[in-house]
C-alpha positions in Angstrom: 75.2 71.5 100.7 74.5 74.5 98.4 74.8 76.9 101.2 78.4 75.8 102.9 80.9 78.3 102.5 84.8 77.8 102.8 85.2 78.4 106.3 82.6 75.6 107.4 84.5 73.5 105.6 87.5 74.4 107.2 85.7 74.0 110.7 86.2 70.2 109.5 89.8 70.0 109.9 91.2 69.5 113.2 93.7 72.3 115.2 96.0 73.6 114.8 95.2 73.6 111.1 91.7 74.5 111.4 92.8 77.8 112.8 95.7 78.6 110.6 94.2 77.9 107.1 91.4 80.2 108.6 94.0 82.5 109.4 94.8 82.4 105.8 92.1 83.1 104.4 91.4 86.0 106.7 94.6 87.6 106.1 94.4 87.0 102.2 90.6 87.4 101.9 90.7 90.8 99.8 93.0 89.3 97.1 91.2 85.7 97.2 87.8 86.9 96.5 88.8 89.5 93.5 90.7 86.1 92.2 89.7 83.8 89.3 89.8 80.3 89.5 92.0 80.4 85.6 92.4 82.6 83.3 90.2 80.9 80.8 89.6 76.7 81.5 87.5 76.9 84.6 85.7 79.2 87.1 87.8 82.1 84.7 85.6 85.0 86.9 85.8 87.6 89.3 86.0 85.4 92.3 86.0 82.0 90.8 88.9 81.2 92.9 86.9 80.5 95.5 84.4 78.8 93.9 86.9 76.8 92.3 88.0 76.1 96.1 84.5 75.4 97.7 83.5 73.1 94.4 86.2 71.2 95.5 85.3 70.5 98.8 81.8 69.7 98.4 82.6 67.2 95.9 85.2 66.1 98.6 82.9 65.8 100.9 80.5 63.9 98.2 82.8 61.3 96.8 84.3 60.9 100.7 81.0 59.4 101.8 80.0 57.0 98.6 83.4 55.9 98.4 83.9 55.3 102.5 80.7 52.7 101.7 82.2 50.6 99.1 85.6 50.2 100.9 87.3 52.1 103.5 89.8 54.9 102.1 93.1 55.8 103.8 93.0 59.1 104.7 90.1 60.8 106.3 87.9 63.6 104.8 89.6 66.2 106.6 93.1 65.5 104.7 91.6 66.1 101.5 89.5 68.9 103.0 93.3 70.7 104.1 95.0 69.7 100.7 92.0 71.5 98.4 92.1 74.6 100.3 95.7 74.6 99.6 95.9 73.3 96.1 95.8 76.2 93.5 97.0 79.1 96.5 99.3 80.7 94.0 96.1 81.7 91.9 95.3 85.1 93.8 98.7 86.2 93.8 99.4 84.7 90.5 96.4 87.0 88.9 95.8 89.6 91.4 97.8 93.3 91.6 100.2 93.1 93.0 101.3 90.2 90.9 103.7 87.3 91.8 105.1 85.7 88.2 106.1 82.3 88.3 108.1 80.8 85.4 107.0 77.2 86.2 104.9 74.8 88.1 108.3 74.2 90.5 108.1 77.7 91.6 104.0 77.8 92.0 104.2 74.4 94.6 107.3 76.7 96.1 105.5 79.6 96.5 102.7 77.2 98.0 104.7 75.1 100.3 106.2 78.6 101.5 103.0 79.6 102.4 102.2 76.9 104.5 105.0 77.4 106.3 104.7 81.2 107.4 101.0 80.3 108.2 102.6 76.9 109.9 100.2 74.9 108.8 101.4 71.1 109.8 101.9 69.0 106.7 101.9 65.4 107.1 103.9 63.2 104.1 100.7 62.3 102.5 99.9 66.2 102.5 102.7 66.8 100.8 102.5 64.3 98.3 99.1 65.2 97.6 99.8 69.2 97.3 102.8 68.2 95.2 101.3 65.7 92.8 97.4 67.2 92.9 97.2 67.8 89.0 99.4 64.8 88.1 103.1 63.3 88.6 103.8 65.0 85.0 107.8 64.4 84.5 108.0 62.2 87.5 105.8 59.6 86.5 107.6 56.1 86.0 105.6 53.0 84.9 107.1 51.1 87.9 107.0 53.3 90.9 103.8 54.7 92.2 104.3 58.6 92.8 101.0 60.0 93.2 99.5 58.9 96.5 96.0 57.7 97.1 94.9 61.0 98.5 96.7 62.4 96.0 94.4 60.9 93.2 91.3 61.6 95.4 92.0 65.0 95.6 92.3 65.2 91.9 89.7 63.9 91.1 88.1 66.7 92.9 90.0 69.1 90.8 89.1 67.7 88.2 85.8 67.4 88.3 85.3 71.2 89.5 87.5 72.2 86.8 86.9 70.1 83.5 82.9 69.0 84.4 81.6 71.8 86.0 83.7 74.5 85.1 81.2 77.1 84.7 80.1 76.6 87.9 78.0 78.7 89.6 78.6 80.7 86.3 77.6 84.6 87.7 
């Protein structure tokens, strides 16, 4: 699994996704390999971005398979596959010239869910939820109403492990 790159992971996800998160990545590839994954927590390098990116979707693709064996998850592999290529795609602009400043995390998931749309990549609900609620429910949680999703938490657990256990990963 070592040698998978992004875009065999995005082969994964079925059209017309597949083709427009390529498109993505082609159109943006300059400014996403240049690109750190943070500024100083995790994959804080020249092109940790995208290792940040591709962590996440090999230990997708891990966790997928162990946990599919101990009881069936709902969502498929693909879903999270979509949702951790999208995740953090305010990073490259955020810390690459020229630079988009966001004042908060509402205008980061705008700036993301804008994205998606002038790529039109097709969001279902859980999508959403998940891209919205990746790194936690934060001021929306409420002790009686589940607002995360279940491929919501699955996807950050991915997240987090690429970005608070192996954060130096693949250190260059």
């Amino acid at each position: 699994m070592d040698n998978l790159k992004i875009i065999d992971f995005l082969e994964k996800i079925p059209e017309p996704n597949r083709s427009r998160c390529k498109k993505l990545l082609i159109e943006n590839s300059e400014r996403f390999e240049n690109a750190p994954g943070s500024l100083r927590k995790h994959q804080s390098w020249k092109g940790g971005y995208m290792d940040h990116v591709l962590e996440t979707m090999k230990i997708a693709s891990l966790l997928y398979v162990s946990m599919s064996k101990y009881r069936v998850l709902p969502f498929e592999l693909h879903d999270a596959l979509l949702v951790l290529f999208l995740h953090d795609l305010e990073k490259p602009f955020k810390y690459v010239e020229p630079k988009v400043v966001f004042n908060d995390d509402n205008e980061k998931k705008i700036f993301i869910f804008n994205l998606v749309n002038q790529f039109g990549i097709e969001l279902q609900e859980e999508h959403r939820n998940a891209l919205k609620y990746i790194h936690g429910e934060g001021d929306e949680y409420n002790q009686l109403i589940r607002i995360q999703g279940p491929l919501g938490a699955f996807v950050s657990m991915c997240d987090i492990v690429s970005a608070r256990i192996w954060f130096e990963y693949p250190k260059r």
